[in-house]
C-alpha positions in Angstrom: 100.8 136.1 95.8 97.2 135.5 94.4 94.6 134.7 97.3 91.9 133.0 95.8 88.1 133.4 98.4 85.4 131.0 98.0 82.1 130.6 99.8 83.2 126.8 101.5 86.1 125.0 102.2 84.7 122.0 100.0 85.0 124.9 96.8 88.5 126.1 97.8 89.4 122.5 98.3 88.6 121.3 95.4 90.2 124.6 93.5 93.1 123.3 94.8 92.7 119.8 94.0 92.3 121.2 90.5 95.8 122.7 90.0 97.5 119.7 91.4 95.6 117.5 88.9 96.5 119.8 85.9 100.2 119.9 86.8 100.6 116.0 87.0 98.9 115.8 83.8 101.3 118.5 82.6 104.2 116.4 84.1 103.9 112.8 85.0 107.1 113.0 87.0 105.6 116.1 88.7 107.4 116.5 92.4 105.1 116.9 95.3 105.7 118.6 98.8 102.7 117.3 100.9 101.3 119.1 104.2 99.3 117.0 106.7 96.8 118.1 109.2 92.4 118.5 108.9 92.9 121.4 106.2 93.8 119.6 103.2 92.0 116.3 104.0 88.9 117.2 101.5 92.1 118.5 99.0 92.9 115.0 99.1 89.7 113.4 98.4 89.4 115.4 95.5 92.7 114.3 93.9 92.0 110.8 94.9 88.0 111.7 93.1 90.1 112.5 89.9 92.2 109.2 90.1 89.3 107.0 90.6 87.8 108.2 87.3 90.8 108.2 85.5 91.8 111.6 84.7 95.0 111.5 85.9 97.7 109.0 87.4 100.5 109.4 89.8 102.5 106.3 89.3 105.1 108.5 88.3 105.1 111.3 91.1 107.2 111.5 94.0 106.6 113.6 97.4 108.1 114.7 100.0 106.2 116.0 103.2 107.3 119.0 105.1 107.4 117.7 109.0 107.1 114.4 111.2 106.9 114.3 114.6 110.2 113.5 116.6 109.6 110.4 118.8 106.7 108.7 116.8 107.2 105.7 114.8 105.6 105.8 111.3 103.1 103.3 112.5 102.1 105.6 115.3 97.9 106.8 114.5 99.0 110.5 114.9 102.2 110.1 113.4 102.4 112.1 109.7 103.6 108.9 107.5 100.0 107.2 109.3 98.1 109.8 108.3 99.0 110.4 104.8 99.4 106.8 103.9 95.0 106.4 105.4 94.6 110.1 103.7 96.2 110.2 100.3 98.9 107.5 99.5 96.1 104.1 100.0 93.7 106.3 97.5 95.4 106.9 94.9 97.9 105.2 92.3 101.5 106.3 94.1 104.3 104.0 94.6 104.8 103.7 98.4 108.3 104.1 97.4 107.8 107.4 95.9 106.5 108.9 99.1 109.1 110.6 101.4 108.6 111.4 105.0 110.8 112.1 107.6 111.7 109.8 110.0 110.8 110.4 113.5 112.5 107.6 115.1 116.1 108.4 113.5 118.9 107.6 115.8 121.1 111.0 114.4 118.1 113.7 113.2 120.2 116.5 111.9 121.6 113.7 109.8 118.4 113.0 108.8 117.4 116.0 107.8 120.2 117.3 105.8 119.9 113.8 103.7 116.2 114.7 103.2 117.5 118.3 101.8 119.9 116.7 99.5 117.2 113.7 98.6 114.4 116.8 97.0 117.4 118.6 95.8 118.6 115.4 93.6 115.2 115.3 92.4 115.3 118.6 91.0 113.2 120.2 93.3 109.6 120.3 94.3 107.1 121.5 91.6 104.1 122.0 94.0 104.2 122.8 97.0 100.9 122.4 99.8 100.6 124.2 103.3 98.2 124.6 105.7 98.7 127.5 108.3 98.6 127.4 112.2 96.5 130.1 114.1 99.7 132.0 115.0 101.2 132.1 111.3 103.3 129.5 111.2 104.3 126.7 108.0 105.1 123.6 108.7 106.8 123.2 112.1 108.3 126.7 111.8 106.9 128.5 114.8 107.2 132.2 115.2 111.1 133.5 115.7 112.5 130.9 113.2 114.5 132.2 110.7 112.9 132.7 107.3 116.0 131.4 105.8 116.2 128.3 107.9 116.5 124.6 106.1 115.2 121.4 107.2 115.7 120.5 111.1 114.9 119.7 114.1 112.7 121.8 116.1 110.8 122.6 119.5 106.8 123.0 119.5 105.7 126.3 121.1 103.3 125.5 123.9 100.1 126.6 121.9 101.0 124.0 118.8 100.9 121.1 121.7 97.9 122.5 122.8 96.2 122.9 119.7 97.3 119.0 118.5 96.3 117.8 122.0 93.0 116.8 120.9 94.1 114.5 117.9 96.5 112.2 120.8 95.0 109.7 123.4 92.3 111.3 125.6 93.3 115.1 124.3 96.3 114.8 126.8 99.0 117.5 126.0 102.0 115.3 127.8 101.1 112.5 125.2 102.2 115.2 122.7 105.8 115.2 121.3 107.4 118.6 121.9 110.1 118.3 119.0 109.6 117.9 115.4 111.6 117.3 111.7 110.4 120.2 109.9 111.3 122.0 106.4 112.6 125.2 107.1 111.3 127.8 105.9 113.7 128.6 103.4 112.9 125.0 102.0 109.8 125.6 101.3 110.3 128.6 99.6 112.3 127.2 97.3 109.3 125.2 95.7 108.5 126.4 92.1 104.8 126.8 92.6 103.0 127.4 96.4 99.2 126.4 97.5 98.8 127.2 101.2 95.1 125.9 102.4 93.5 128.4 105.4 89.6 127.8 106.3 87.3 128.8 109.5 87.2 132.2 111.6 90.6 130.7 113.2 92.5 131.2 110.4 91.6 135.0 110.1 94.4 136.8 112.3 96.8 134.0 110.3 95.9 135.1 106.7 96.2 138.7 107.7 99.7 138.4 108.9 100.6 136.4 106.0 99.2 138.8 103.0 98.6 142.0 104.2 101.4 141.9 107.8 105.2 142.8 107.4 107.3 140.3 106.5 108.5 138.9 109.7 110.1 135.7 111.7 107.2 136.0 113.9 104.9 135.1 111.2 106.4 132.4 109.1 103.6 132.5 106.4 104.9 136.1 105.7 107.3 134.7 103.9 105.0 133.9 100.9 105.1 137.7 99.8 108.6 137.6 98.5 107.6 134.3 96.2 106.6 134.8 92.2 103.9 131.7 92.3 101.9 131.7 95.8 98.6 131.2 95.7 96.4 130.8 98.7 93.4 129.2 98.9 90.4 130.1 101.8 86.9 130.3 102.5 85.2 133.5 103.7 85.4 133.4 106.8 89.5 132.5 106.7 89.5 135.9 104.3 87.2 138.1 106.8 90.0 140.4 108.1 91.7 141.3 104.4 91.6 144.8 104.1 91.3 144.3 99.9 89.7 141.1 99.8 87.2 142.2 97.2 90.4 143.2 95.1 92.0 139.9 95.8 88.4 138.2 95.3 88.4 140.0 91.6 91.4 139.3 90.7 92.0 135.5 91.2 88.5 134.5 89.1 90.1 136.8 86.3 93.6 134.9 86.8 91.2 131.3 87.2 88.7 132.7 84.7 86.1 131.9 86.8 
């Protein structure tokens, strides 16, 4: 695990942006696994920066996001196909058809899931990787006390997730808020080759240190990052603020980055 610390979100983000741009270029048919959310929004805008002028395309790619919300039609403004189709997708030169999110309004879910496992698997896995991480620890929709082996499912939101999304749904009301989810399990996600997990603001703190420097544990889903060979994390300060080697971590990603 290399944990990259930079001064601002907008110089981590656009770190970030930077190794997703190289490995398209590397691999035109590069696989993406997308994460949705406020974090990697100025991610985004860098990538879409990079198309605009040129330097790279994605006509080729394909992605798959890790969660949808159970109950919300794609059309839905706070559903996860909305927001990556106004955030990403519309910006840059993807097929539509490329893109791959689950579908919150299927009539059999665990059916729907297992085809979306079988759909990443037949295209030979994902490449890259992207996560945010909630204030408690968790990936995706993997709230603490799921299984670090678990697949892709359906799942229930803990009562702090509503209450943190609360704000994004009509008038902040938590009972507007689904409380189940499709979600990559955990296992899924650590099955990606390479692993960029996004983490800014003071928030973030107690998260971080659970995921680097904590046991490896259900009860912190990020955890499970330790036991992969190509996870990089990407915060600002203040995100970083309760490392215990920080400085070490600091050192040793700008000689890995040769910054």
């Amino acid at each position: 695990m290399e944990i990259v610390i930079c001064k601002t979100k907008e110089e981590a983000s656009k770190l970030a942006a930077a190794v997703i741009t190289a490995q398209v270029k590397k691999n035109p048919k590069t696989v993406l696994g997308l994460a949705t959310g406020s974090t990697p929004v100025l991610m985004y805008t860098e990538m879409a920066k990079a198309v605009k002028a040129k330097k790279v395309s994605y006509k080729q790619v394909k992605s798959w996001n890790l969660d949808e919300y159970y109950g919300l039609p794609g059309t839905h403004d706070q559903s996860y196909r909305y927001f990556m189709n106004e955030n990403l997708f519309k910006k840059i030169d993807i097929k539509l058809a490329n893109t791959h999110v689950l579908n919150g309004l299927a009539k059999d879910p665990e059916k729907e899931c297992k085809a979306y496992e079988a759909q990443i698997k037949k295209a030979g896995g994902i490449d890259i990787q992207v996560l945010g991480i909630g204030s408690d620890g968790h990936i995706a929709f993997n709230e603490p006390g799921t299984s670090l082996s678990s697949r892709t499912s359906v799942v229930y939101l803990t009562p702090s997730t509503i209450k943190d999304n609360a704000r994004l749904f009509f008038k902040g009301k938590e009972k507007e808020v689904p409380t189940r989810a499709l979600s990559m399990g955990v296992g899924t996600i650590c099955e990606a080759k390479k692993i960029i997990l996004l983490a800014f603001g003071k928030g973030k703190a107690d998260a971080i240190k659970g995921c680097v420097e904590g046991g490896i544990s259900q009860f912190c889903t990020a955890s499970a990052l330790q036991l992969h060979n190509d996870a990089w994390i990407f915060c600002d300060e203040e995100a970083a603020s309760k490392l215990t080697l920080k400085k070490y971590y600091a050192w040793r990603s700008a000689t890995k980055l040769g910054l």
